[in-house]
Every structure is written in C-alpha cells, then in structure tokens.
C-alpha positions in Angstrom: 61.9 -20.9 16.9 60.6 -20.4 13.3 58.4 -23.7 13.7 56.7 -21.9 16.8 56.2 -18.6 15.0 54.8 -20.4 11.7 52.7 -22.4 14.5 51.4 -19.7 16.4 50.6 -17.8 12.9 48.4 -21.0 12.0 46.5 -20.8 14.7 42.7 -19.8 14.6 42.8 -16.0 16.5 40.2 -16.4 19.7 38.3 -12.7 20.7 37.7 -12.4 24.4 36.7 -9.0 26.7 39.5 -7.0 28.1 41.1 -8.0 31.2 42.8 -5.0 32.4 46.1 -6.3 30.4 46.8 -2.8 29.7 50.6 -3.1 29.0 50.4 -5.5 26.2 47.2 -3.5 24.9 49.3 -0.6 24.5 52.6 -2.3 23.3 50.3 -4.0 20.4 48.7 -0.9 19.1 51.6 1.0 19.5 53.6 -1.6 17.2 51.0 -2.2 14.9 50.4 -0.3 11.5 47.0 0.8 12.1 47.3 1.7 16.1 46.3 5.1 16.9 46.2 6.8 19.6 42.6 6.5 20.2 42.9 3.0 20.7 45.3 3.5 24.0 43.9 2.4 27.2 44.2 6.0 28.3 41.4 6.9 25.9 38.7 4.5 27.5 40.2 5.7 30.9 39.5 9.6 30.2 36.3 8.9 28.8 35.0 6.5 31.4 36.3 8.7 34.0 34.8 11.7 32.7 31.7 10.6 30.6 30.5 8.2 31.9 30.8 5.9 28.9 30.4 2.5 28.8 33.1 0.6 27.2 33.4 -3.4 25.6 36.7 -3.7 24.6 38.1 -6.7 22.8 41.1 -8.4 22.3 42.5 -11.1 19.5 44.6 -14.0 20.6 46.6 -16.7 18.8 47.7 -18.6 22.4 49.2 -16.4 24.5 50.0 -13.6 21.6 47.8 -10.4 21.2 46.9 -10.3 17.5 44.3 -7.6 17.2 42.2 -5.2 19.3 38.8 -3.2 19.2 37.6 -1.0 21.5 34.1 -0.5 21.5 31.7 1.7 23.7 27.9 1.4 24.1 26.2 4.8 23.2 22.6 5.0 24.8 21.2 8.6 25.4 17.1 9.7 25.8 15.6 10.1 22.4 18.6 8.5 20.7 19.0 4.5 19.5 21.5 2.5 21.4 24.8 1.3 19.3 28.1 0.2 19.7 30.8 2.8 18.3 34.8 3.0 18.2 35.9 5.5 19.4 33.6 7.8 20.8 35.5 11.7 20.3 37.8 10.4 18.0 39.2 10.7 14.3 40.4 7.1 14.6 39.9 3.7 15.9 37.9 0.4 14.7 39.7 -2.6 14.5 43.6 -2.5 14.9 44.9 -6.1 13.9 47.9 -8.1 12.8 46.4 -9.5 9.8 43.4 -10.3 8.0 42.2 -13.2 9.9 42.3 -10.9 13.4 40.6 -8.8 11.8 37.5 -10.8 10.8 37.6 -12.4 14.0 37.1 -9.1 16.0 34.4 -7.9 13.5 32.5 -10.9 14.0 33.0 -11.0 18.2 31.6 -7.1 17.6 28.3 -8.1 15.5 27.7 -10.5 18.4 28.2 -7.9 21.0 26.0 -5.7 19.1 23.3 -8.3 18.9 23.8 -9.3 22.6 23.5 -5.6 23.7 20.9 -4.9 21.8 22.7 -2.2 19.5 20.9 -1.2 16.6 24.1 -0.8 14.7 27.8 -0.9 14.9 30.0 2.4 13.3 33.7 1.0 13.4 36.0 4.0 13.1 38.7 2.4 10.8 37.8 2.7 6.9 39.2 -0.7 5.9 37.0 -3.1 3.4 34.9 -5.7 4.9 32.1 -8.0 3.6 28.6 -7.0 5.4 29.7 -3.2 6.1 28.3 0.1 4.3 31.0 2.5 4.1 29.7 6.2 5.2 32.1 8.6 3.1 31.8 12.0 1.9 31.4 14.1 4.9 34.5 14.5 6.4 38.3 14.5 5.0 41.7 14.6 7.0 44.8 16.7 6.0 48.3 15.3 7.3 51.7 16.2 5.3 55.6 15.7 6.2 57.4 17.6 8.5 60.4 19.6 7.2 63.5 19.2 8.8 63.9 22.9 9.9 61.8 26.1 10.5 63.7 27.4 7.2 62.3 24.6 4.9 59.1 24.5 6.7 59.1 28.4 5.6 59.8 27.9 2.4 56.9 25.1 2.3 54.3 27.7 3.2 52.3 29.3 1.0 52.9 32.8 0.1 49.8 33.8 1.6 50.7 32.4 4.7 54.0 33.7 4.9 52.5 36.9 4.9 50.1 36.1 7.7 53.4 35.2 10.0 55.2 38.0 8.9 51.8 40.4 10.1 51.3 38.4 13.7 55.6 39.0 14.5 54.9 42.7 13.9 52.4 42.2 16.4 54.6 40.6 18.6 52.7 37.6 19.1 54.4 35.3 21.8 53.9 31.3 22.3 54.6 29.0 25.3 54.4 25.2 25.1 55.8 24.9 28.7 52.3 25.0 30.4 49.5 22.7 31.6 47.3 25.6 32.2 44.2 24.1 30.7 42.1 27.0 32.8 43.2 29.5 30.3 43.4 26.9 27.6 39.6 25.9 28.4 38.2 29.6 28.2 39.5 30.2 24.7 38.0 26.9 23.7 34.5 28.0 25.2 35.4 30.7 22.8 35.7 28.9 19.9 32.8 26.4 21.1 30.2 29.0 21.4 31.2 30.7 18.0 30.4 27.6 16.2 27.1 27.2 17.9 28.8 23.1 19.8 28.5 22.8 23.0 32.1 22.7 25.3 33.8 19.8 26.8 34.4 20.2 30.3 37.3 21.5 32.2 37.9 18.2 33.1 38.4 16.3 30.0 41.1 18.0 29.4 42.9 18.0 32.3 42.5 14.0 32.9 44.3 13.7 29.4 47.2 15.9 30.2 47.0 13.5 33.7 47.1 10.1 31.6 49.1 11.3 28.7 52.0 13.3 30.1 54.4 12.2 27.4 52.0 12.7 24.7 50.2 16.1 25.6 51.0 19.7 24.9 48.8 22.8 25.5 50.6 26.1 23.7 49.2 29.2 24.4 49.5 32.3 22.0 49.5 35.9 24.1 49.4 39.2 22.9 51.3 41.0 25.5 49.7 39.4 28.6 46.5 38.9 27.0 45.7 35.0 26.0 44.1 35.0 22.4 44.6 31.3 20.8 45.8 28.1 22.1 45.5 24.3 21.0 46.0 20.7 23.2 48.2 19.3 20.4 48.2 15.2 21.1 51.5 13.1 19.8 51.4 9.4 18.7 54.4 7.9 17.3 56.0 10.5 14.8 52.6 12.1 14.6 51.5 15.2 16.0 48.1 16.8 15.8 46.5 19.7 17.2 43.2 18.1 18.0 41.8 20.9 20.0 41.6 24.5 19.6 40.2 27.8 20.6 41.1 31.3 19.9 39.2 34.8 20.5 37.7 36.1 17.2 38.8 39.6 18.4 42.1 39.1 17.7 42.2 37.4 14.6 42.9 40.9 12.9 46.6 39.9 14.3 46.9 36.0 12.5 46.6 34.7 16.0 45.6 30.9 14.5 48.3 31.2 11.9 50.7 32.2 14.2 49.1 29.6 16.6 49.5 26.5 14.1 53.3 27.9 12.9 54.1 27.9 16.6 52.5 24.0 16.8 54.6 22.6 13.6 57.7 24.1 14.9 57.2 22.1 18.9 56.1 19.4 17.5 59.1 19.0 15.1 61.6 19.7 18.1 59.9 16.7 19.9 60.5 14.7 17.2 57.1 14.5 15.1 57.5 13.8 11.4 54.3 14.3 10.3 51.6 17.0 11.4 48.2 16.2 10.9 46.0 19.2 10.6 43.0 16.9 11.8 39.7 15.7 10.7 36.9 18.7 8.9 33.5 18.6 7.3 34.2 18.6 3.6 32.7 22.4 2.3 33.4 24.4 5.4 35.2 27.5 6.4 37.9 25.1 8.8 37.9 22.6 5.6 39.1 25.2 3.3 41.8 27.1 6.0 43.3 23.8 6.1 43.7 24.1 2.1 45.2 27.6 2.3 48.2 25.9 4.4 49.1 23.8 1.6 47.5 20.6 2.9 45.9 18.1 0.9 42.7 16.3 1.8 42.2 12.9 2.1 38.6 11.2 2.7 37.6 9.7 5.7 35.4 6.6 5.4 34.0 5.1 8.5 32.2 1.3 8.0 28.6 0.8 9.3 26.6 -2.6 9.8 22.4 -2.6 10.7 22.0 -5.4 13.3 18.0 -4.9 12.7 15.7 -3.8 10.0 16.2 -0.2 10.3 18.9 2.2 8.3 21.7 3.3 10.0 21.2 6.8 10.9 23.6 9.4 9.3 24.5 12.7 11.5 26.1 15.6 11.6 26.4 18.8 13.9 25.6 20.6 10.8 21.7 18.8 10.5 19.0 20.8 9.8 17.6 19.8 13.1 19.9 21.2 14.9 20.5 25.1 13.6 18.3 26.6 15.4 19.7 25.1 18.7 23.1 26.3 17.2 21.6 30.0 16.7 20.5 29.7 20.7 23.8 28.5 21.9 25.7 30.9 19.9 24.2 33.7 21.8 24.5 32.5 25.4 26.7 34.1 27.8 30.2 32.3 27.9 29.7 30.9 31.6 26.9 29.2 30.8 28.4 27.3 28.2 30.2 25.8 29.8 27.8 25.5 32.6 25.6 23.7 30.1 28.3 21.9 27.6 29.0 18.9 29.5 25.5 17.9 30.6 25.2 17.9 26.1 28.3 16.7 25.5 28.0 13.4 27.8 24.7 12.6 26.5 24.7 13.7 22.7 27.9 14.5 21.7 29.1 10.9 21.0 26.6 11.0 18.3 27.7 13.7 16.6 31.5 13.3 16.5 
C-alpha cells in the first residue's frame, strides 16, 4: 500500500477537460486546503444556467487519482477582449491542487487553452506565486476573523461602537428570520442596495438557482421592522466558513442599525450551524463598505489575483469604480427600481464578469 501511494505520488500529473465527474470534483476541492466554494460544480451550473457562460474546466490526474482542478470560463462580450477567467462572480477560485507539480500542470494546460481560444489573457482567481504571472494587488482586501463560541463572547468581541448600534436596533425591535427562501423579498432589497451604488442587479433568478443547487449551504435572513422588510443578506457556507456574500437593505431605515443588526443576526446563524469563521467578504480598499468592515473589528487582508498576456497587449485593469463608468453610475442611480432590474441582467450577463 505505501509502495502504490509513493508510486502514484511519482507519477507525472496529466490535465484533461471535465467529464461530468462531478462527485470526485466536489470531494477533491472539498478535501483540499485551497477548495472554495467557488470551485464546486454548482457554481459552473448556476452560472451556465443563468448566464449563459461558457465554461473550460480542467482536471489533474496522477492515474486514476484527481490531483488538482481549475475551472475556467471564456468571457467574450461586444466592445470587450475575450479571456479566460476563474471564477466569474467570485472572491475565490484559480487553481485548487494537491501539490506543486498539479499545480504547474494546470497553469500550463490553462495557457494552452488560452492560446487555443484565442484569449487575450488569463486572470486566475487564486493569489499563489507562479513564474510567467503578474500579480494585480492593491485594489481589493478581504476581512475574515474567528467565531466566538457564544453570543456572550461574540458581544464582548464587538467594538463599543457597535455594541451601541445593537443596543439602538433592539429598542427598535428589530426582528430576523433565517427560516425562509423568499428571495422575492430578498431580491427587492438588493435592487435597493444595487441602484444606491449606481451596479446594475443580478436577476431574480440567480439567486434562486443557488438556494436550488446549494440547499445545505444557503441561507437568506431577512431583517423586519414590524412587518416591513428593511435588510437581508444570502449568506453562503463552505466548510466552517460562512460569508454573507450578498446583501441589500433600504437606506431609509438605517436610522434604526438595520445592517448592524443584520450582520449580528448572520454571525449568531452561522455559528449555530456550526461556522467557525465569518468572513465579512471581499471590498475595494478606500471605500465606505471597506471601512464599515473596520468598524466591526475586522482586519484586512489583501487580495492578489495572478494575470498572464497571451499576446502583445497589457492586461487590462478594471474596476466598477473607473472613470469611465461614473457617469453611467449617476444614470443608473436615478432610475426607477423596476427598471433595474428590468435592465440589470441584460448588463450583468454581458459586462459584469468584467468587473467583478
């Protein structure tokens, strides 16, 4: 037995497409260190299903053994260069492998792709250090801390400040229910959110085909003041991690701590389904979401992202906070509600993998 597994460790790792071997996809990335919930099959399925994506998923072998995976889509939109990218919507992904050796195999098989598909350039959504990749830093950081084993400890963790911003939404009487898959409700005060900061909104959809594929994994809580709906979040769950990775509120009624309330609310579900660490998501580094995430006692950590040219060109750098795009941003801010979300998805689909 330990000649086979020193064997099999020997042997050269061989990168071929996905065959629809979805169990032992998931069963890798969910063992592995760097597995994330991005790189689930369930991802590609949601976004295929929904978007229309087009996806090139790889997988490592050593014989019959899965030792590394990459999922990969192929962006191509009017105006816009075509690339290869992983994971379209997502904090995560890249390469997930076993070791080192997997690893370089799957970057390799993904320059070839890239050449074969005529990508301009590859953006692998993983961080890690690689010979023949930029690294684009700077723009965004993530803030993730422990769990504490209680909602008294996890009260005495908060910051005063914040404290006092729980203590103002329970005079308010502030309710929260994480028994619901009303992403109806859920959607609208996304829209919300969506319009305020001038991005279009995912469709209805979307979310509804995750709550379909991840049943286990999936929570929508919805704040209500009285019978009035005024924040709520789609909080995803991967191993011991929880993270609220969508979220919409109603500026209205943030004179009543609604989103503190709302993220209180999240940490204490998520602990009772047996999270251990709550991660407060990805942000653009100098923002006003960048800086709440501070005032909750969270610390940031950069994100890098590695990029590779496949031609002579520079690989473009973008953001949804581009000069280019403010005055489209000023527009959208000032539709009416329905239309957004009229409109959203037709952007989204296209554009938005771009820009995320």
């Amino acid at each position: 037995m330990m000649a086979a597994a020193e064997q099999s460790r020997a042997l050269r790792p061989v990168v071929s497409r996905y065959a629809g071997e979805r169990t032992a996809w998931d069963a890798f990335v969910r063992r592995a260190a760097d597995g994330t919930f991005f790189h689930l099959i369930g991802w590609k399925e949601v976004l295929e299903d929904v978007f229309g994506l087009r996806a090139h998923y790889l997988v490592a072998r050593r014989g019959a053994e899965i030792a590394g995976v990459l999922p990969l889509f192929e962006l191509r939109a009017p105006l816009m260069e075509r690339c290869l990218l992983s994971v379209p919507f997502a904090v995560d992904g890249g390469v997930c492998g076993a070791d080192r050796d997997a690893q370089d195999a799957l970057d390799a098989a993904a320059l070839t792709l890239g050449r074969e598909r005529c990508a301009r350039y590859i953006e692998l959504r993983d961080g890690r250090d690689a010979p023949g990749f930029g690294v684009r830093d700077g723009r965004y950081a993530r803030f993730r801390r422990q769990l504490q084993p209680d909602d008294a400890a996890e009260w005495a963790a908060l910051p005063p400040k914040r404290r006092n911003m729980l203590r103002h939404a329970a005079r308010h009487q502030l309710t929260a229910d994480a028994e619901t898959r009303d992403t109806a409700t859920f959607h609208d005060l996304y829209a919300h959110t969506a319009r305020r900061f001038g991005t279009p909104v995912f469709p209805a959809r979307f979310f509804r085909a995750l709550l379909d594929r991840f049943p286990e994994e999936t929570t929508v809580l919805i704040v209500r003041r009285g019978s009035i709906a005024v924040a709520g979040a789609l909080m995803l769950r991967f191993g011991d991690v929880a993270f609220p990775y969508y979220a919409g509120s109603r500026r209205e009624f943030f004179r009543y701590a609604s989103n503190d309330f709302l993220y209180w609310e999240l940490m204490r579900f998520a602990r009772r389904c047996g999270a251990r660490t709550f991660d407060f998501g990805r942000s653009k580094v100098g923002t006003g979401v960048y800086t709440y995430k501070h005032l909750w006692g969270f610390e940031a950590e950069p994100v890098r992202y590695r990029v590779r040219a496949l031609d002579a060109s520079a690989v473009p750098t973008r953001s949804s906070a581009d000069a280019g795009l403010s005055g489209l941003q000023t527009v959208w801010r000032h539709l009416p509600l329905p239309l957004t979300k009229l409109l959203g998805p037709f952007f989204v689909s296209r554009y938005g993998p771009y820009y995320t």
